[in-house]
N, C-alpha and C positions, 0 to 999 in steps of 0.2 A: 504494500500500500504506500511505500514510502518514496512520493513521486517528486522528489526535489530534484529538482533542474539546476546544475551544478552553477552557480553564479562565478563570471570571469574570477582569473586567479586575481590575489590580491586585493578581492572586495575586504576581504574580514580588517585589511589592513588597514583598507581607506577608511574604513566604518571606525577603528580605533583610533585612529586620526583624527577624525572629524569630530568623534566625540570628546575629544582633546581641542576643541576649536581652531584647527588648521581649514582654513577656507578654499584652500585646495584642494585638498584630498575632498571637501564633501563635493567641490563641483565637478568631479570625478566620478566620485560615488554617485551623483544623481544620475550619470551618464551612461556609467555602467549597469547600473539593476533598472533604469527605466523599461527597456525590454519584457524584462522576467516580469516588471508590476502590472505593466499593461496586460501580458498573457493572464497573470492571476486573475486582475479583474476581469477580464473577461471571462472567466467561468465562472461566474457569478452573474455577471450582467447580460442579456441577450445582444444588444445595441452598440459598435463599436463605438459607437462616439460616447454612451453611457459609460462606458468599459474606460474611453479614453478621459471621459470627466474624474472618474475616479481615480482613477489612475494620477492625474494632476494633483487630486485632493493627496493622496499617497504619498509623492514624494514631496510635495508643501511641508505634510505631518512630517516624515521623517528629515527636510532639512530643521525643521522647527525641534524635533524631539531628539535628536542624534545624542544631544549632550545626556539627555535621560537612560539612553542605551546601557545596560548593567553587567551584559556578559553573560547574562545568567543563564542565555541559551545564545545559539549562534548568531551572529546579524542574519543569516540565513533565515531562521526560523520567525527570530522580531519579526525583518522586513512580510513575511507571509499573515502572521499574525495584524500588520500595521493593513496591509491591503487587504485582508477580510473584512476587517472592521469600518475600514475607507468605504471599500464597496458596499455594502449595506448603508449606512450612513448616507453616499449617494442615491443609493435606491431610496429610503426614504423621505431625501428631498426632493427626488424627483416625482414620486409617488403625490408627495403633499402640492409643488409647483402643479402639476395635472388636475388634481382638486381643485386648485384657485381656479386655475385658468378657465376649466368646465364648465365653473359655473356651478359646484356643488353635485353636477353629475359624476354618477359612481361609477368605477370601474366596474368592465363587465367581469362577472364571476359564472362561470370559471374560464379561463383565456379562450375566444372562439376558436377551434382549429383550422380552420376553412379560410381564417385570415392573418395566423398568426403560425409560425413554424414550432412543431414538437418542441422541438430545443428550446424556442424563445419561451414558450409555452411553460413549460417544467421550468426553466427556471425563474420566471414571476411568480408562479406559484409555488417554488421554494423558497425564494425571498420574502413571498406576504406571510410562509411560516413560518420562516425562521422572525422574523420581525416581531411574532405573537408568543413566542418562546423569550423567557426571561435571559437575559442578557448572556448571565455563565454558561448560559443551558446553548445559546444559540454561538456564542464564541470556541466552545469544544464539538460542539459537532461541526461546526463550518471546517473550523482547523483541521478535523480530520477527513472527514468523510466529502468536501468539496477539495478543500488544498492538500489533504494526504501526508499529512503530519505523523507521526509517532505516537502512542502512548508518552511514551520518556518527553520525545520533545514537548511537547503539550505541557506534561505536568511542570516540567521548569521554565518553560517560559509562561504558564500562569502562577508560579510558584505554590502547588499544589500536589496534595501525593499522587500519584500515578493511579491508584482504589479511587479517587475523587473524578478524576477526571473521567475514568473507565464508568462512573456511575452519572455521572453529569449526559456521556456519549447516551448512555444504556439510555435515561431519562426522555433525551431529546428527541434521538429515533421515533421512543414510541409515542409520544408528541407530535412528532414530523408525521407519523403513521397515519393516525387517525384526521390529523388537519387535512393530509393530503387525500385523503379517502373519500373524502365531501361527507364522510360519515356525521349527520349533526350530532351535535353538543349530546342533548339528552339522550342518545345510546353511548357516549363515550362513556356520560358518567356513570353506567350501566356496567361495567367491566372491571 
């Protein structure tokens, strides 16, 4: 499952750098992992321009948070961790921007297929569940089960034991299970 896409040699280096306030190495850094953050976001967002908004948000956040970077799991992992949470984020301003804009007209539920492709499809309707999942609950399953993170990684880069996270994953699936099942509320709570 563990699908990290090797980031150029030398990233971990810039990233210690930058988080050391050398303004070279981060304009370096931004240069180098823009690539890998844009692919992230996009498996999460259907829309390459959505994919590519977040993506900006992305590396915004990580020149802004570089110096918060702790070590305590790879810049590898951070930076995966930093674009999940980016990408969702964007989804739901883009989501609320659509609202205003509408007019208060709702999103169709559930995506029409006949206008909207499988893919894009499935993943609106996993971002409006992950969205309905409590924060911890929707940041360990994103990490694993969308970016392909580790157990290990996971739990050090939430600083968490590895049991917590494993139960956070278990939690969220079956969360994600029934939201995505259109199965309503009062048979859920039936189980």
């Amino acid at each position: 499952m563990d699908d990290l896409v090797p980031l150029p040699d030398g990233v971990e280096e810039l990233a210690e750098a930058a988080s050391h306030g050398d303004g070279a190495a981060l304009d370096a850094l931004l240069v180098a992992v823009r690539p890998e953050v844009l692919r992230l976001c996009a498996r999460l967002l259907p829309h390459r321009e959505d994919a590519e908004e977040a993506c900006q948000d992305t590396l915004l956040a990580l020149a802004r948070g570089v110096g918060r970077f702790e070590g305590r799991s790879s810049f590898h992992t951070w930076l995966y961790r930093l674009a999940a949470n980016r990408a969702r984020s964007t989804y739901r301003a883009l989501r609320r921007r659509w609202l205003v804009e509408a007019g208060g007209v709702p999103l169709p539920e559930p995506v029409d297929p006949r206008r909207t492709s499988v893919v894009a499809g499935t993943r609106l309707d996993l971002l409006d569940a992950l969205d309905a999942l409590r924060p911890e609950l929707a940041e360990a399953v994103s990490l694993r089960d969308v970016l392909g993170l580790g157990y290990r990684e996971i739990a050090a880069l939430l600083g968490v034991p590895e049991g917590t996270v494993k139960s956070r994953i278990h939690e969220a699936r079956r969360q994600l299970r029934h939201r995505l099942s259109g199965e309503p509320a009062a048979e859920r709570g039936r189980r």
